[in-house]
N, C-alpha and C positions, 0 to 999 in steps of 0.2 A: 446475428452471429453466423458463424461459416456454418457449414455443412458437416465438415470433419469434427466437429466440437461432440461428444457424447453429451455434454453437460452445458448445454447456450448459457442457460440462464446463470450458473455459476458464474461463467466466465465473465461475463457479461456485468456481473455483479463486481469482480477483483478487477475489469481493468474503470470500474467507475472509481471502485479505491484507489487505486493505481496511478491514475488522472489526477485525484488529491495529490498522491507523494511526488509527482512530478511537478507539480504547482511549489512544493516546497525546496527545489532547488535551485540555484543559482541561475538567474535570468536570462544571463547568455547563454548557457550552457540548456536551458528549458526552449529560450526562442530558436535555439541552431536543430537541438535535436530531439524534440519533444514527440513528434510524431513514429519516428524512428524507433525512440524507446517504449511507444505503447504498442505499435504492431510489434515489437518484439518480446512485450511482455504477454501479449496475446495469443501469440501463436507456442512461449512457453507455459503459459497458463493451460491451454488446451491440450498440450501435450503431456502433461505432467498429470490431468485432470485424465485424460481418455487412458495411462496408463496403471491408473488409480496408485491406491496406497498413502496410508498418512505419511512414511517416510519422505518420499517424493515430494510432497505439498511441505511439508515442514521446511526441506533443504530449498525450495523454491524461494520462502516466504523468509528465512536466512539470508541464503543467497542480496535477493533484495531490500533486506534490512541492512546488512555489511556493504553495499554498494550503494546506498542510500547513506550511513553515518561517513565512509571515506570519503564519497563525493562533498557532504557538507564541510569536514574537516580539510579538506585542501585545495578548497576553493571558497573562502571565505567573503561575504560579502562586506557592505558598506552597512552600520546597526542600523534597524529599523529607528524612524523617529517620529513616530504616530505620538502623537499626546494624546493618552487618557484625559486628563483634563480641558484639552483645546488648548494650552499652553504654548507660547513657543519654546524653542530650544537655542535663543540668543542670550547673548549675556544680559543680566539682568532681570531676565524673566523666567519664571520659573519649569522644570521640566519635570512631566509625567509619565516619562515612556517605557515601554513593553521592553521585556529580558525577552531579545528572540533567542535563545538560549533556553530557556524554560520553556516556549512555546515549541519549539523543535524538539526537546526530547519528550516532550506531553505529546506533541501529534509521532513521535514511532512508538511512544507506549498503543496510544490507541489503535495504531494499526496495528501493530504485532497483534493483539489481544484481537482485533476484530477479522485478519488473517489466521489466527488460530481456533477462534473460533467456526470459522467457514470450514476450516478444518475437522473440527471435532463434528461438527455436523456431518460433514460428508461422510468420517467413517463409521458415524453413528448410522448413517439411511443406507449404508454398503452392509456394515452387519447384520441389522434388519431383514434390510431382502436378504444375504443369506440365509439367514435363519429362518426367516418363514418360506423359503424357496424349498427348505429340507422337507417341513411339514404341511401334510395335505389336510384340509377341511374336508370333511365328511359330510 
């Protein structure tokens, strides 16, 4: 991670999540600006992070949940047609395929939850050191 980062390893951690939800968007739009979107999830990561505060991180990980469900919602691809079973998906043969629709809102449930939780940690180890920063050992 950079230099300016207070916090590497956090960051470092949200933009491997990060990496996932950009895997979950629309292929053209992942292969034209994939790169683009993570240094600039990076450098808002870090800045949001070195500015501290749960507020901050919350509106961050907002931010990119609402720019994540708009992006999926009006650029709609072609349905996935993976068979569960090895099935084809011709007439006459039978078909076992995935609701990417339920697999899309199950991966921003687990992100939100695993971005809020990064969260809750972080202003848990901030109060912390507050708090024992006030009190001396003797």
């Amino acid at each position: 991670m950079s230099a300016r980062s207070r916090h590497p390893h956090l960051v470092a951690g949200a933009c491997r999540l990060y990496s996932v939800v950009v895997w979950t968007y629309p292929s053209a739009l992942r292969h034209e600006y994939r790169r683009e979107m993570l240094l600039t999830f990076k450098n808002q990561t870090e800045d949001v992070l070195n500015s501290g505060g749960v507020a901050s991180v919350l509106l961050l990980v907002l931010h990119i949940a609402a720019d994540w469900l708009r992006t999926l919602a009006s650029e709609p691809e072609d349905p996935m047609t993976l068979s569960l079973l090895g099935l084809g998906a011709r007439e006459g043969e039978g078909c076992g395929c995935l609701d990417r629709s339920t697999f899309t809102v199950g991966l921003l449930l687990a992100t939100l939850g695993v971005f809020l939780l990064i969260a809750g940690w972080y202003e848990w180890f901030s109060y912390k050191a507050l708090f024992l920063s006030h009190h001396r050992i003797v």
